[in-house]
N, C-alpha and C positions, 0 to 999 in steps of 0.2 A: 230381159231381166223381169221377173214378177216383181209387180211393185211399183203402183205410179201413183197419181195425185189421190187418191183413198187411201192411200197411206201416206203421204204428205211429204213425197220424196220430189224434190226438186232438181234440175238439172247441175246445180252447184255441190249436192251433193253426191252426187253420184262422181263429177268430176274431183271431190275431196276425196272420196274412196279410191279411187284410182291411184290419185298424185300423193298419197300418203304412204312416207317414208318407212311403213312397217308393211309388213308380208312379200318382201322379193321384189320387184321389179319395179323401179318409182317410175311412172310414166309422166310424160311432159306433158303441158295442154294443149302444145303444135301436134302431140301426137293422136291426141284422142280430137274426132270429127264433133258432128252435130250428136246430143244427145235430143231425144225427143219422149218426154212423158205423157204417156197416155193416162187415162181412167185405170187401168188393170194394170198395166207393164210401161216397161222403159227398154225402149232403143238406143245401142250407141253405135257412132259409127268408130269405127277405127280401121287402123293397116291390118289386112290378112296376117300379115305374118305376128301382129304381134295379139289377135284375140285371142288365142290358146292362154296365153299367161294374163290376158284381163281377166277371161274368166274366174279363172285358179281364184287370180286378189278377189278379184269380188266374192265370189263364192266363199274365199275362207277368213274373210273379213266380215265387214259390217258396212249397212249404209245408213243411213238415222239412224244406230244405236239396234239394228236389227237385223239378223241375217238372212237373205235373199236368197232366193232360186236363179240361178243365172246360166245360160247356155248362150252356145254359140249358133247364129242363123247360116245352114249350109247351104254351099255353091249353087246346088241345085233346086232354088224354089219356083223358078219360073220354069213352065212346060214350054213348049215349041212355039205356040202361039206368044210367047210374052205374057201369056196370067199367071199369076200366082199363085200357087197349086200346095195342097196338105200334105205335112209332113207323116209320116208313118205314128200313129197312136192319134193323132189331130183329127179333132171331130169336126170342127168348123172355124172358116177365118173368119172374123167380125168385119165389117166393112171399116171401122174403124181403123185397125191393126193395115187392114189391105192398105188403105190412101197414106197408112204411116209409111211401111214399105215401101210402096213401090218408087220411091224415088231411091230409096237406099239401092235398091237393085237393080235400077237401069244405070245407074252410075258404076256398078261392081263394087258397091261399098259393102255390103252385108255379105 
């Protein structure tokens, strides 16, 4: 999700957005993993099967009172070796973003 502590978005927000009973799908907080906010963005983890419809809520919702950019991170971001590797239009990972990662992904969470 674009959008982390420069924009003063906390992890209890993001999990409000989610659990909140308007836009489709009210998600539970057994459902939704570790959320982790960076400087620029926000990580969440959740079930494979159900980020298609995080997205959606988040994206056609609000999180502080603002609407977000929000995508889903695909299967494929580690290369063969296990690094972390740019997604098509991605200029550069920040080192930051990488050490958020890569826990999400040796776990099969992202």
């Amino acid at each position: 999700m674009l959008g982390g502590r420069k924009d003063k978005i906390r992890p209890g927000d993001v999990l409000g957005a989610l659990t909140a009973e308007a836009g489709g799908h009210v998600f539970t907080r057994e459902q939704v993993g570790k959320i982790t906010v960076t400087d620029q963005s926000t990580y969440i983890a959740d079930d494979r099967s159900l980020a298609r419809e995080a997205v959606r809520k988040l994206s056609a919702g609000k999180v502080k009172g603002k609407t977000v950019k929000v995508r889903a991170l695909e299967n494929g971001l580690l290369d063969r070796a296990g690094a972390l590797r740019l997604l098509p239009g991605q200029r550069y990972l920040t080192r930051e973003s990488q050490n958020v990662l890569e826990p999400f992904l040796r776990h099969g969470v992202a």
